[in-house]
C-alpha positions as CSV (number, residue, x, y, z in Angstrom):
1,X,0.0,0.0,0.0
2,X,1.3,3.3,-0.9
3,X,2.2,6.1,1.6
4,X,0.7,8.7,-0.2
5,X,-3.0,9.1,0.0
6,X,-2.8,10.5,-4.0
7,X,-1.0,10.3,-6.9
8,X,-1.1,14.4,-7.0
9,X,0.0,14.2,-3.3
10,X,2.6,12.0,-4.5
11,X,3.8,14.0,-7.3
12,X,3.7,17.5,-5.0
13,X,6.2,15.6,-2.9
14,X,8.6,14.9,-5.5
15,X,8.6,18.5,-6.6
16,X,9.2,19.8,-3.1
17,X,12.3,17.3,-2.4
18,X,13.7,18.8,-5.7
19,X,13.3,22.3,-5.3
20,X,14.2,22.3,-1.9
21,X,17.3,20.6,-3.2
22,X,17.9,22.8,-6.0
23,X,17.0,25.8,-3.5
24,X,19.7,24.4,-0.6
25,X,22.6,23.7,-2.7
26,X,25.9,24.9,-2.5
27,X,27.7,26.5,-5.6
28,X,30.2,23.2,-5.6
29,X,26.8,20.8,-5.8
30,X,25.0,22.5,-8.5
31,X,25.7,25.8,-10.9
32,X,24.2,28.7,-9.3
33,X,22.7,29.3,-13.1
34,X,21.5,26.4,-13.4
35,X,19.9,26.2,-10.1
36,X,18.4,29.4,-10.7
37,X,16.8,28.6,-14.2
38,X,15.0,25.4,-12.8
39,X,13.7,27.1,-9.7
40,X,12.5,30.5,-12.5
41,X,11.4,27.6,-14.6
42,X,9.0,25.8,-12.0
43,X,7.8,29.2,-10.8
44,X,7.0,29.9,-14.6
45,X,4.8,26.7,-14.3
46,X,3.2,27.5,-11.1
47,X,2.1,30.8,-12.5
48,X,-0.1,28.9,-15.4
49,X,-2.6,27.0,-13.0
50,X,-5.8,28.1,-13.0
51,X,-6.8,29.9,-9.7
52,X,-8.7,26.4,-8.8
53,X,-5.5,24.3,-9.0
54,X,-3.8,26.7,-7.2
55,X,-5.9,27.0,-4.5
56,X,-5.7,23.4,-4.0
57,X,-1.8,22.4,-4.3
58,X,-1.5,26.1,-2.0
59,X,-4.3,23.6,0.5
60,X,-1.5,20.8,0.2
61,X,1.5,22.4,0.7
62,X,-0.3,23.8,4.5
63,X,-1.1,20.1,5.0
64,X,2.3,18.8,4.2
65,X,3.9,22.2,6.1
66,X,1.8,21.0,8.8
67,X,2.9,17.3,9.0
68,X,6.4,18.3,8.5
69,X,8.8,17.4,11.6
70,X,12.2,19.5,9.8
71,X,11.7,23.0,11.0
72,X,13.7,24.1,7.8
73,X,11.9,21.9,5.8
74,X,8.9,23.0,7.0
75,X,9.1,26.7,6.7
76,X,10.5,26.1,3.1
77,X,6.6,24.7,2.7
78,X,5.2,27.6,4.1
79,X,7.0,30.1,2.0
80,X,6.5,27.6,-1.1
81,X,3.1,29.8,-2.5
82,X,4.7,33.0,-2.4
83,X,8.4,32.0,-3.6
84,X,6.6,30.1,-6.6
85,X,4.4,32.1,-7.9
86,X,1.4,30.6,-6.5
87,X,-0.1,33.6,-4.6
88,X,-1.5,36.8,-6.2
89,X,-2.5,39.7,-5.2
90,X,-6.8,39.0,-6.2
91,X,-6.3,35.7,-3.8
Protein backbone atom coordinates (compact mmCIF):
# COMPACT_ATOMS: atom_id res chain seq x y z
CA UNK A 1 0.00 0.00 0.00
CA UNK A 2 1.31 3.30 -0.93
CA UNK A 3 2.17 6.11 1.58
CA UNK A 4 0.68 8.73 -0.20
CA UNK A 5 -2.99 9.05 -0.01
CA UNK A 6 -2.79 10.47 -3.99
CA UNK A 7 -0.99 10.26 -6.92
CA UNK A 8 -1.07 14.36 -7.01
CA UNK A 9 -0.05 14.22 -3.33
CA UNK A 10 2.61 11.99 -4.48
CA UNK A 11 3.78 13.95 -7.33
CA UNK A 12 3.71 17.46 -4.99
CA UNK A 13 6.15 15.61 -2.89
CA UNK A 14 8.55 14.89 -5.46
CA UNK A 15 8.59 18.55 -6.59
CA UNK A 16 9.16 19.78 -3.13
CA UNK A 17 12.26 17.25 -2.44
CA UNK A 18 13.69 18.80 -5.67
CA UNK A 19 13.33 22.33 -5.35
CA UNK A 20 14.19 22.26 -1.87
CA UNK A 21 17.29 20.59 -3.15
CA UNK A 22 17.93 22.80 -5.95
CA UNK A 23 17.05 25.78 -3.52
CA UNK A 24 19.70 24.38 -0.60
CA UNK A 25 22.58 23.70 -2.67
CA UNK A 26 25.89 24.86 -2.54
CA UNK A 27 27.71 26.46 -5.61
CA UNK A 28 30.21 23.19 -5.60
CA UNK A 29 26.76 20.76 -5.79
CA UNK A 30 25.00 22.51 -8.50
CA UNK A 31 25.67 25.83 -10.88
CA UNK A 32 24.25 28.66 -9.34
CA UNK A 33 22.69 29.31 -13.05
CA UNK A 34 21.51 26.43 -13.39
CA UNK A 35 19.89 26.16 -10.13
CA UNK A 36 18.38 29.42 -10.68
CA UNK A 37 16.77 28.60 -14.23
CA UNK A 38 14.96 25.41 -12.83
CA UNK A 39 13.69 27.13 -9.66
CA UNK A 40 12.49 30.48 -12.49
CA UNK A 41 11.43 27.56 -14.58
CA UNK A 42 8.98 25.77 -11.99
CA UNK A 43 7.82 29.20 -10.78
CA UNK A 44 6.99 29.85 -14.56
CA UNK A 45 4.81 26.73 -14.35
CA UNK A 46 3.18 27.51 -11.10
CA UNK A 47 2.06 30.82 -12.53
CA UNK A 48 -0.07 28.87 -15.41
CA UNK A 49 -2.58 26.97 -12.98
CA UNK A 50 -5.80 28.09 -12.96
CA UNK A 51 -6.84 29.92 -9.72
CA UNK A 52 -8.75 26.43 -8.78
CA UNK A 53 -5.49 24.31 -9.04
CA UNK A 54 -3.85 26.75 -7.20
CA UNK A 55 -5.92 27.05 -4.54
CA UNK A 56 -5.66 23.43 -4.03
CA UNK A 57 -1.78 22.42 -4.34
CA UNK A 58 -1.53 26.14 -1.95
CA UNK A 59 -4.27 23.59 0.50
CA UNK A 60 -1.49 20.75 0.24
CA UNK A 61 1.48 22.44 0.71
CA UNK A 62 -0.32 23.76 4.48
CA UNK A 63 -1.13 20.06 5.04
CA UNK A 64 2.35 18.79 4.20
CA UNK A 65 3.86 22.24 6.15
CA UNK A 66 1.80 20.98 8.75
CA UNK A 67 2.86 17.26 9.00
CA UNK A 68 6.41 18.26 8.49
CA UNK A 69 8.76 17.38 11.59
CA UNK A 70 12.17 19.52 9.79
CA UNK A 71 11.71 23.04 10.95
CA UNK A 72 13.69 24.10 7.81
CA UNK A 73 11.90 21.95 5.81
CA UNK A 74 8.88 22.98 7.04
CA UNK A 75 9.14 26.71 6.68
CA UNK A 76 10.49 26.10 3.07
CA UNK A 77 6.65 24.71 2.70
CA UNK A 78 5.19 27.58 4.06
CA UNK A 79 7.04 30.07 1.97
CA UNK A 80 6.48 27.62 -1.07
CA UNK A 81 3.10 29.76 -2.46
CA UNK A 82 4.71 33.04 -2.37
CA UNK A 83 8.42 32.01 -3.57
CA UNK A 84 6.56 30.06 -6.65
CA UNK A 85 4.35 32.10 -7.86
CA UNK A 86 1.37 30.59 -6.53
CA UNK A 87 -0.10 33.59 -4.63
CA UNK A 88 -1.50 36.79 -6.25
CA UNK A 89 -2.49 39.68 -5.17
CA UNK A 90 -6.82 38.98 -6.24
CA UNK A 91 -6.34 35.66 -3.76
Amino acid sequence: MSVYSSLTRALAQALVDVLWFVDGCEDEQMDPDDAVKVLEGVAHLMTQLSHDQRIEFIDLLGSMAAEEADPSRRAFLERFPEGFGLVEEDF
